[in-house]
N, C-alpha and C positions, 0 to 999 in steps of 0.2 A: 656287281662285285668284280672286281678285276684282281684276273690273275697272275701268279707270278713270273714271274719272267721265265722262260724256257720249260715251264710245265709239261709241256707235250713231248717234250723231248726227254725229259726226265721220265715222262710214265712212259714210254719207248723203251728209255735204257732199263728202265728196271723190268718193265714186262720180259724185256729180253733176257735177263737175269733168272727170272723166275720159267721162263720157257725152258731154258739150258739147266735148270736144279729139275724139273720135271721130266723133258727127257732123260737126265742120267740115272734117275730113277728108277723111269718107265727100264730105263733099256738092264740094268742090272737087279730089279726085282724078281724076274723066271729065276733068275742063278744064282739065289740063296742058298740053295742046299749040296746044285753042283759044282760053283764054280766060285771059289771065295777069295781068291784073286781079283776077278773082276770086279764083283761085289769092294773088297776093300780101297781097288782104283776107282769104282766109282762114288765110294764116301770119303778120297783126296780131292776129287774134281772138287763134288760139293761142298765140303768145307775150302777152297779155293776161289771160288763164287762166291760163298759167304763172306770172305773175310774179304772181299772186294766192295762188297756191301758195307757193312761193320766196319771199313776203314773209312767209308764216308766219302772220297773224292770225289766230288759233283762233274767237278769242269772237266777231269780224264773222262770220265763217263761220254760225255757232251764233246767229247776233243776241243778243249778248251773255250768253249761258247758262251763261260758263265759272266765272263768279265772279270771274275776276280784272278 
């Protein structure tokens, strides 16, 4: 089976995606209870990250690599 074009580089960009929503997690999880500033900056990151996902842009992702 042959795959598609830039695959590897796409599961890069996304692993990288999902590395960065994990750490901001990891890192504002302890400071739930004291610190709700942080916590609330780091559920902006997150939805930030996501909506870079969710908007779909392949070839930004890839800095223009897709062809299209």
């Amino acid at each position: 089976m042959t795959h598609a074009p830039n695959t590897e580089a796409l599961d890069e960009a996304m692993e990288e995606m999902v590395r960065a929503l994990h750490a901001t997690v990891n890192r504002a999880l302890p400071h739930v209870n004291d610190d709700p500033e942080l916590v609330d900056q780091a559920l902006r990151d997150c939805t930030e990250i996501l909506d870079v996902v969710l908007e779909g842009n392949v070839s930004e992702w890839l800095g223009g690599t897709t062809g299209s």
